[in-house]
Biopython code that builds the backbone (N, CA, C, O; Angstrom):
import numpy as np
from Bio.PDB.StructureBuilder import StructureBuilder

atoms = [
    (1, "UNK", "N", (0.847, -1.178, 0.000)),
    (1, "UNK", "CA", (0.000, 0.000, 0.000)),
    (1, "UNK", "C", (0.894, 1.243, 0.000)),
    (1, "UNK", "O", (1.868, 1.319, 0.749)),
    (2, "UNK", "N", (0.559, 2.187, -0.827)),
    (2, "UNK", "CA", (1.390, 3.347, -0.872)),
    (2, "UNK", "C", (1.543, 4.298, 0.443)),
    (2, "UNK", "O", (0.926, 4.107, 1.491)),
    (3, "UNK", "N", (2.421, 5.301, 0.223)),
    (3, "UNK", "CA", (2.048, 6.109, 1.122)),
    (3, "UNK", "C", (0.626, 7.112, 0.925)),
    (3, "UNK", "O", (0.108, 7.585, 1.937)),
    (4, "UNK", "N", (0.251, 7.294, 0.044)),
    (4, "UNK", "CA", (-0.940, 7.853, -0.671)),
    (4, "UNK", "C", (-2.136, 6.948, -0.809)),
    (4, "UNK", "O", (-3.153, 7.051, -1.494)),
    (5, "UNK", "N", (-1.650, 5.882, 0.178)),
    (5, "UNK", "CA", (-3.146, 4.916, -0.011)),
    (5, "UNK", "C", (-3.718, 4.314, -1.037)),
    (5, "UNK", "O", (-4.924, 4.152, -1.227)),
    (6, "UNK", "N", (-2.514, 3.869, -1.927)),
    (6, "UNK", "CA", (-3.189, 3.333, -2.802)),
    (6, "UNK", "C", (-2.411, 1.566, -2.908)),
    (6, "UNK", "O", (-1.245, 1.222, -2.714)),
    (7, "UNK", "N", (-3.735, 0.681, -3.323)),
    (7, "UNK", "CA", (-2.756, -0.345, -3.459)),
    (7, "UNK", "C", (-2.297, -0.931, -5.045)),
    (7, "UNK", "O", (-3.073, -0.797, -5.992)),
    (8, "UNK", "N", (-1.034, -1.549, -5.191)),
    (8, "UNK", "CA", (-0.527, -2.406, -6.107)),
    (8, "UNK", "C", (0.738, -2.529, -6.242)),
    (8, "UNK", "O", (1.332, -1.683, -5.573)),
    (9, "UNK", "N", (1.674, -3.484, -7.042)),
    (9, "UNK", "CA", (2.896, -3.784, -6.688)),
    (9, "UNK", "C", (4.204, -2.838, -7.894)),
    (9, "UNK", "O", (5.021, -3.322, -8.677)),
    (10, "UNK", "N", (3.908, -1.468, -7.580)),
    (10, "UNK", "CA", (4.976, -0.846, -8.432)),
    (10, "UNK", "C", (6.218, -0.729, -7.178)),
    (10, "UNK", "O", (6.259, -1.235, -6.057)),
    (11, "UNK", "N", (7.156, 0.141, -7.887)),
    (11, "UNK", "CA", (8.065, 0.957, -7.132)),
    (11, "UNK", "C", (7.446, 1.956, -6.124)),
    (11, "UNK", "O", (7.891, 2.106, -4.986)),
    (12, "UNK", "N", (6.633, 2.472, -6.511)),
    (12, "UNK", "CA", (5.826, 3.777, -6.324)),
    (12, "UNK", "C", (4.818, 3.199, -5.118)),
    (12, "UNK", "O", (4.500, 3.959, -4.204)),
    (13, "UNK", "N", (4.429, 2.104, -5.149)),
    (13, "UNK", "CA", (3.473, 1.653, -4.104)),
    (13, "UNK", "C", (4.528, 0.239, -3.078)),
    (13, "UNK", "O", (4.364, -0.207, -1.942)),
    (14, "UNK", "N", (5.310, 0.000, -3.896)),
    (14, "UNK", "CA", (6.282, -0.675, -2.194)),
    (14, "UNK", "C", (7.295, -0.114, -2.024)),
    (14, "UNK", "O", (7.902, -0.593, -1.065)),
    (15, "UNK", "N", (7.841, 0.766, -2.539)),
    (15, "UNK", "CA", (8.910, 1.315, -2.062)),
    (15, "UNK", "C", (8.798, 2.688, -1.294)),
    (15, "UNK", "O", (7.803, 2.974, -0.628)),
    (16, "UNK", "N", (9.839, 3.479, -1.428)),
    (16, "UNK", "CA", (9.855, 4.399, -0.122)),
    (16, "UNK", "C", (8.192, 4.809, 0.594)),
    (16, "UNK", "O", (7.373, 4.769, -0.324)),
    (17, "UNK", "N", (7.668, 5.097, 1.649)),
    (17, "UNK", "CA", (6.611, 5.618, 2.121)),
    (17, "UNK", "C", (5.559, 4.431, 2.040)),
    (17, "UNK", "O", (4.362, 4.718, 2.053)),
    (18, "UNK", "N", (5.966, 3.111, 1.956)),
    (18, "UNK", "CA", (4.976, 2.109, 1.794)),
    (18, "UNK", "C", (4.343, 2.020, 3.330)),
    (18, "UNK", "O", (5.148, 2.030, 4.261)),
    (19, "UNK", "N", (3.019, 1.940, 3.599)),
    (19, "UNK", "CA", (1.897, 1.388, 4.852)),
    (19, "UNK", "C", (2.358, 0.153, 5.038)),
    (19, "UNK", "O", (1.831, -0.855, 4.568)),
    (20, "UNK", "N", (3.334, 0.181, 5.712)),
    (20, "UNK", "CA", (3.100, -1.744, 6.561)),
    (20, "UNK", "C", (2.061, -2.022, 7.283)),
    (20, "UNK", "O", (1.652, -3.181, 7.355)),
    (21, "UNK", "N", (1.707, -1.417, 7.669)),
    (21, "UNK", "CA", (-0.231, -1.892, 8.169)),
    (21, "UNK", "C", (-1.201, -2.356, 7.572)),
    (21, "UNK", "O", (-2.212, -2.934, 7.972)),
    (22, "UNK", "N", (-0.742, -1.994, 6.308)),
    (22, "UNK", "CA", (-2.049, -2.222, 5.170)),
    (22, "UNK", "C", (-1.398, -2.928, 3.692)),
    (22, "UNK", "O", (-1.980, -2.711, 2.629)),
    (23, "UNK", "N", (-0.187, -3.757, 3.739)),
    (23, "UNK", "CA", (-0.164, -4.138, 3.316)),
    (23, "UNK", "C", (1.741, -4.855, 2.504)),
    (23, "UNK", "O", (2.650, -4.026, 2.480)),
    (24, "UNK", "N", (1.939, -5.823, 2.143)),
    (24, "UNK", "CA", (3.590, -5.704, 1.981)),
    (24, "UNK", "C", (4.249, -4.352, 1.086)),
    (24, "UNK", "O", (3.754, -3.643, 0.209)),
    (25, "UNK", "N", (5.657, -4.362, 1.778)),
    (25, "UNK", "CA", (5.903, -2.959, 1.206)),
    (25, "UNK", "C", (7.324, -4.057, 0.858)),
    (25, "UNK", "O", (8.205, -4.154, 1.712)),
    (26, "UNK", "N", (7.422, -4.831, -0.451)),
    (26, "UNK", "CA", (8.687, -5.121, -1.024)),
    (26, "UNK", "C", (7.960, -5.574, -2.291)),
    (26, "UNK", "O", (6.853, -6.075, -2.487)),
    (27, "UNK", "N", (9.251, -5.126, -3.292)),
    (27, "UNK", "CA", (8.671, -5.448, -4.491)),
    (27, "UNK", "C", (8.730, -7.011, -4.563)),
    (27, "UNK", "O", (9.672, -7.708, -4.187)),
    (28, "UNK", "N", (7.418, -7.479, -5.176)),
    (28, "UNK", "CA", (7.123, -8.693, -6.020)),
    (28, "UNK", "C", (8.364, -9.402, -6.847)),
    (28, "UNK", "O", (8.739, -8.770, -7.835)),
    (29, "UNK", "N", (8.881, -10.344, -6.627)),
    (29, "UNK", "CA", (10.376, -10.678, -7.457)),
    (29, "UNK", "C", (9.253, -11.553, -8.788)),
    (29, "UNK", "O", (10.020, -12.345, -9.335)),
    (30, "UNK", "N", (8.383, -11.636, -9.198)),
    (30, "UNK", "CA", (7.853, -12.514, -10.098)),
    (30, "UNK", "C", (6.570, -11.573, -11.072)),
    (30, "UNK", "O", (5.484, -12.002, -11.461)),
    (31, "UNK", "N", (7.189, -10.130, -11.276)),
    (31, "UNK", "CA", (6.583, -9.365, -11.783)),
    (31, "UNK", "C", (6.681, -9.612, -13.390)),
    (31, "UNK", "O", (7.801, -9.760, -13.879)),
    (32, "UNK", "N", (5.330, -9.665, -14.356)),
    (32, "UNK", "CA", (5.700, -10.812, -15.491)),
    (32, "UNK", "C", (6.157, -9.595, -16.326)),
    (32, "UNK", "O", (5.478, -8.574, -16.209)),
    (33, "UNK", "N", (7.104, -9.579, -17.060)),
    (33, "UNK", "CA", (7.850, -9.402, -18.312)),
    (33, "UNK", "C", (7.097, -9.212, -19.543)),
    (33, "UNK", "O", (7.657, -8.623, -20.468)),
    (34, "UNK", "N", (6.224, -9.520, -19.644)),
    (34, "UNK", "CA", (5.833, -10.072, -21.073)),
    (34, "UNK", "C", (4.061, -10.033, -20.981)),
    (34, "UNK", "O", (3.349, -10.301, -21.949)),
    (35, "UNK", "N", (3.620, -9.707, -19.838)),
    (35, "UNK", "CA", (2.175, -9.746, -20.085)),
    (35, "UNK", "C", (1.404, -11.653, -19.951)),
    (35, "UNK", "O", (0.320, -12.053, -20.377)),
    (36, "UNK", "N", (2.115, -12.155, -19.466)),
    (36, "UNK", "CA", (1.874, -13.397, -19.306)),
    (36, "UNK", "C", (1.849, -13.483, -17.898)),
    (36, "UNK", "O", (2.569, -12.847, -17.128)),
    (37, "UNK", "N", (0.526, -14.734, -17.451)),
    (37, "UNK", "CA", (0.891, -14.670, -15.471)),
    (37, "UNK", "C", (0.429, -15.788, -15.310)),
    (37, "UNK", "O", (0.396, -16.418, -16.366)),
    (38, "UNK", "N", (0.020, -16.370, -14.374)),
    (38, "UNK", "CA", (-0.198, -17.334, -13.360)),
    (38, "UNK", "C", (0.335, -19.104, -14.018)),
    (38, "UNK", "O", (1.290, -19.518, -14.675)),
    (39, "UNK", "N", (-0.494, -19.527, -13.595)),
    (39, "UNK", "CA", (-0.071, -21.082, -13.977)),
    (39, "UNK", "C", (-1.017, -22.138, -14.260)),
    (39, "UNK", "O", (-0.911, -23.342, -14.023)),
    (40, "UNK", "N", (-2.581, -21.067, -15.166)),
    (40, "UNK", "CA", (-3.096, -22.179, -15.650)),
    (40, "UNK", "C", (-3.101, -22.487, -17.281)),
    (40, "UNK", "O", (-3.672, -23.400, -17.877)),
    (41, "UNK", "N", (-2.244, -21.382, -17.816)),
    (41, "UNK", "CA", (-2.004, -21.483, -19.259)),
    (41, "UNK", "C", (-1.036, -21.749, -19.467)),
    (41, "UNK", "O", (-0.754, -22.642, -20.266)),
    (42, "UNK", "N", (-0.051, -20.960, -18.718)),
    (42, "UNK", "CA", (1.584, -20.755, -18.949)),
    (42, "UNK", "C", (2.533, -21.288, -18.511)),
    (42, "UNK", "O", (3.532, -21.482, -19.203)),
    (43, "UNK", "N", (2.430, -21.700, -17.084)),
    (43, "UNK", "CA", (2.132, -22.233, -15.905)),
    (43, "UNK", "C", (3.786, -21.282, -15.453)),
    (43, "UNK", "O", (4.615, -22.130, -15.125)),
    (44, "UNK", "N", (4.341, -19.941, -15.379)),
    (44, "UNK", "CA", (5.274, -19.698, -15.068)),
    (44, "UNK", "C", (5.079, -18.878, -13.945)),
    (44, "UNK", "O", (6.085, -18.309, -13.522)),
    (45, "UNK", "N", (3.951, -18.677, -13.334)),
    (45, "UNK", "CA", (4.085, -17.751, -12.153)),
    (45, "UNK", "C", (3.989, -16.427, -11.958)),
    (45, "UNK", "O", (3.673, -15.852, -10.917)),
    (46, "UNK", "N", (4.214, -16.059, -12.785)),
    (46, "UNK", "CA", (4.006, -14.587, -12.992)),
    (46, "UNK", "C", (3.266, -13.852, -12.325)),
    (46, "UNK", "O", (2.125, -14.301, -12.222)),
    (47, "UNK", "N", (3.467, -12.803, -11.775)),
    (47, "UNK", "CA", (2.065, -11.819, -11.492)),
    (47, "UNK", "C", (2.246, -10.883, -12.792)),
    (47, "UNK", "O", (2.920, -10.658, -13.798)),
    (48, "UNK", "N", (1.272, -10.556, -12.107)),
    (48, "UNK", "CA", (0.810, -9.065, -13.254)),
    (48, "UNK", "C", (1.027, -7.464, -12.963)),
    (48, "UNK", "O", (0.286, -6.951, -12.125)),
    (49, "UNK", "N", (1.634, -6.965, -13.366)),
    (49, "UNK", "CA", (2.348, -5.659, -12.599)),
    (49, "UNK", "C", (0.415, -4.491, -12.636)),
    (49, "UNK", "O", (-0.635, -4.435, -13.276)),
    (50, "UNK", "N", (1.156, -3.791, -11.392)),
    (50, "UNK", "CA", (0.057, -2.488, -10.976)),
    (50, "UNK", "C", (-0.799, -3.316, -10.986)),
    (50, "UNK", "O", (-0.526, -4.454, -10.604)),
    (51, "UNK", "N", (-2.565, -2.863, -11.592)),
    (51, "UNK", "CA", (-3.407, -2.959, -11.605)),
    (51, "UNK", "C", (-4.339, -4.039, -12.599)),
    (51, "UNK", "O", (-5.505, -4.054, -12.994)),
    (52, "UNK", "N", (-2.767, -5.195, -12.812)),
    (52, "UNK", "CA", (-3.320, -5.669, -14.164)),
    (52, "UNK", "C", (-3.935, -6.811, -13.736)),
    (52, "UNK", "O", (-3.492, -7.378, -12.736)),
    (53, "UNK", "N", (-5.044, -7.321, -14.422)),
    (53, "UNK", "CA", (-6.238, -8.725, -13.492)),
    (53, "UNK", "C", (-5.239, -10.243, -14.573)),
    (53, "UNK", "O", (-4.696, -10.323, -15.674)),
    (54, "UNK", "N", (-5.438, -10.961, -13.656)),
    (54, "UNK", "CA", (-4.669, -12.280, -13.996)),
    (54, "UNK", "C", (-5.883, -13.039, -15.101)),
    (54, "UNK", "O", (-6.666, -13.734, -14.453)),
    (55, "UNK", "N", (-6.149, -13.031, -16.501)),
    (55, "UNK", "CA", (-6.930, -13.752, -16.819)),
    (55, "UNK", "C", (-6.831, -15.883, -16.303)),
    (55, "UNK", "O", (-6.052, -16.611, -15.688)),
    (56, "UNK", "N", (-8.222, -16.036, -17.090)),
    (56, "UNK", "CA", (-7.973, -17.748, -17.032)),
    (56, "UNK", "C", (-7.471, -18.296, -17.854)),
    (56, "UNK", "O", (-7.381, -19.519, -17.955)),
    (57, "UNK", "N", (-6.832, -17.048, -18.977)),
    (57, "UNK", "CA", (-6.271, -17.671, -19.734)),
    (57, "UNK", "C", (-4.781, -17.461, -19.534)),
    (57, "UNK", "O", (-4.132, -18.232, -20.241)),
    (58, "UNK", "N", (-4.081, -16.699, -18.829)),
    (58, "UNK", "CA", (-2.704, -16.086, -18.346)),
    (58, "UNK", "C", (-2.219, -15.198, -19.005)),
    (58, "UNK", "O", (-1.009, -15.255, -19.225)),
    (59, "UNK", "N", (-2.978, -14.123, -19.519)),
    (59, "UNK", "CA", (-3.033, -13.153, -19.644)),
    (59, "UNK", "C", (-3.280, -11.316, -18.886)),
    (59, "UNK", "O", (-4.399, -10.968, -18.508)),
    (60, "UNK", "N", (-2.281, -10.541, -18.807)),
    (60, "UNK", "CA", (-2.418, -9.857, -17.467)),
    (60, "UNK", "C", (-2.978, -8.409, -18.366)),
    (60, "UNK", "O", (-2.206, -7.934, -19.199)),
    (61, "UNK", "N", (-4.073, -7.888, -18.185)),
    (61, "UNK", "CA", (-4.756, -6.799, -18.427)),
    (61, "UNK", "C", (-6.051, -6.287, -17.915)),
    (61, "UNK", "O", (-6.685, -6.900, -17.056)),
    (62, "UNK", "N", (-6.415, -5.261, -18.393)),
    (62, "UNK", "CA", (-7.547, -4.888, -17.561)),
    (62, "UNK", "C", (-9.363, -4.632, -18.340)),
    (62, "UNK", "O", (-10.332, -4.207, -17.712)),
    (63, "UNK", "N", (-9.353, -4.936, -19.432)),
    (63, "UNK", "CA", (-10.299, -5.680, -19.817)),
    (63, "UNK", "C", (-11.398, -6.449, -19.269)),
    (63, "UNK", "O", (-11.249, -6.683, -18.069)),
    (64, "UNK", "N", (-12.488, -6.926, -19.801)),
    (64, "UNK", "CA", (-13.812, -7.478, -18.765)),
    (64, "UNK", "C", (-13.575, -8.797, -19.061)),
    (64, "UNK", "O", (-14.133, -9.624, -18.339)),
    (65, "UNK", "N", (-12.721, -9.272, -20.154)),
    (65, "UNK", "CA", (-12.831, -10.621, -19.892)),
    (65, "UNK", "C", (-11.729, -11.216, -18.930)),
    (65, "UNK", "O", (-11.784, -12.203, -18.196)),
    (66, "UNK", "N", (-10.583, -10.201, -19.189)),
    (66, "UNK", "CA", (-9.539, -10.788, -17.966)),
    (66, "UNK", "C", (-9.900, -10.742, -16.446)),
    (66, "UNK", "O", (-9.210, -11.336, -15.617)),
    (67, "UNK", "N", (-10.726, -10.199, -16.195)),
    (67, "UNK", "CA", (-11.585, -10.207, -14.840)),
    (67, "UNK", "C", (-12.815, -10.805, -14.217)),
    (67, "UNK", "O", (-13.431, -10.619, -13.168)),
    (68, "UNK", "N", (-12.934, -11.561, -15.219)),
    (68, "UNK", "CA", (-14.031, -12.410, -14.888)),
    (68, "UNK", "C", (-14.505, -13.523, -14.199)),
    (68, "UNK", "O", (-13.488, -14.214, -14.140)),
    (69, "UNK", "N", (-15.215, -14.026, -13.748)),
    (69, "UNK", "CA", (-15.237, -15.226, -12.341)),
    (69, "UNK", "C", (-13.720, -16.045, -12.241)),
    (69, "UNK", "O", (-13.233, -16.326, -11.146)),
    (70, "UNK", "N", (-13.033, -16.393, -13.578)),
    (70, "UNK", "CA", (-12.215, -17.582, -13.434)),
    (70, "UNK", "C", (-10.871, -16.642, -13.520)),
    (70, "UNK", "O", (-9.843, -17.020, -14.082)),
    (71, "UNK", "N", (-11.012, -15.465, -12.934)),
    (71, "UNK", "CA", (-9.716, -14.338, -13.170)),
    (71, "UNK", "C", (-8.303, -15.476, -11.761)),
    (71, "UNK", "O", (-8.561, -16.028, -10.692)),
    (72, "UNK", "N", (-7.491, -15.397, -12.229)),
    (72, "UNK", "CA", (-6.437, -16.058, -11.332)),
    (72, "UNK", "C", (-6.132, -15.131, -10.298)),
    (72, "UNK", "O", (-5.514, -14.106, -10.586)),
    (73, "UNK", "N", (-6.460, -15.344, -9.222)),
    (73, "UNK", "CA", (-6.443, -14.510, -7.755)),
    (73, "UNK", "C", (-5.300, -14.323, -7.672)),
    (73, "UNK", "O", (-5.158, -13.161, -8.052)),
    (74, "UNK", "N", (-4.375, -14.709, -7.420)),
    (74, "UNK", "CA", (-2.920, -14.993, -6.435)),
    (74, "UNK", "C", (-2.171, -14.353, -7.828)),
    (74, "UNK", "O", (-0.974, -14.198, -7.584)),
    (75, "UNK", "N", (-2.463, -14.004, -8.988)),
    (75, "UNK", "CA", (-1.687, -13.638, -10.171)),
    (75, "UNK", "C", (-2.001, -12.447, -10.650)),
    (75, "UNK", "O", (-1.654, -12.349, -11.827)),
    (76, "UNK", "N", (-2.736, -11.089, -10.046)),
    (76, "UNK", "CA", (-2.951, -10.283, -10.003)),
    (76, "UNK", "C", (-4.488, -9.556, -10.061)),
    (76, "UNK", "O", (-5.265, -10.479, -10.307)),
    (77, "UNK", "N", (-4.990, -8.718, -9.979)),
    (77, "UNK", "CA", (-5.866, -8.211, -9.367)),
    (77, "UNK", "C", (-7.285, -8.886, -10.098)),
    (77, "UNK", "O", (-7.464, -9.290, -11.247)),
    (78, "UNK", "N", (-8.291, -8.815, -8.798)),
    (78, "UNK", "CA", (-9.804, -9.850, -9.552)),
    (78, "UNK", "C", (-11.320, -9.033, -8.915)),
    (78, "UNK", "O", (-12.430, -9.465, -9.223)),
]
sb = StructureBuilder()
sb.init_structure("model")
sb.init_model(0)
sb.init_chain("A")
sb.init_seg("    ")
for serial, (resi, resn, name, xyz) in enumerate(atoms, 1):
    if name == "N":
        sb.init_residue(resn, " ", resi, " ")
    sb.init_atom(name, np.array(xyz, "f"), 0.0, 1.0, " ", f" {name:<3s}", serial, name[0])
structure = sb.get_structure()
C-alpha cells in the first residue's frame, strides 16, 4: 500500500513511504515481463504488474474478460 493509499505492486506503491499496516511494502520478485501470469495457461508464475487482473487464460490486463469469475487470484488483481 502506498504512502498515498493506494494499493498495487509498483516501485511507487512498495517502495519508499509504503503502509506496513495495510499491506507488503517489497517489491514482487515474479513481476511478469511479457504480459503473461499465473499457472493455468503458462504455468510460469508470474504476477501481473500495478493494476493488471490475472486472466484464465494467463493473460495480465484490464479488460472485462480478464476479470471475470475464473480471473487467477494470487496472479494479479480480480
Amino acid at each position: 500500500c502506498s504512502a498515498y493509499g493506494w494499493c498495487g505492486t509498483s516501485e511507487g506503491h512498495c517502495g519508499a513511504g509504503c503502509l506496513f499496516d495495510f499491506g507488503l511494502c517489497s517489491m514482487p520478485s515474479k513481476i511478469s515481463p511479457d504480459g503473461t501470469c499465473g499457472t493455468v495457461q503458462n504455468n510460469n508464475g508470474w504476477i501481473c504488474p500495478g493494476s493488471g487482473f490475472g486472466s484464465t487464460y494467463g493473460w495480465c490486463g484490464n479488460a472485462a474478460d480478464h476479470c471475470d469469475g475464473r480471473c487467477q487470484t494470487a496472479y494479479g488483481t480480480c
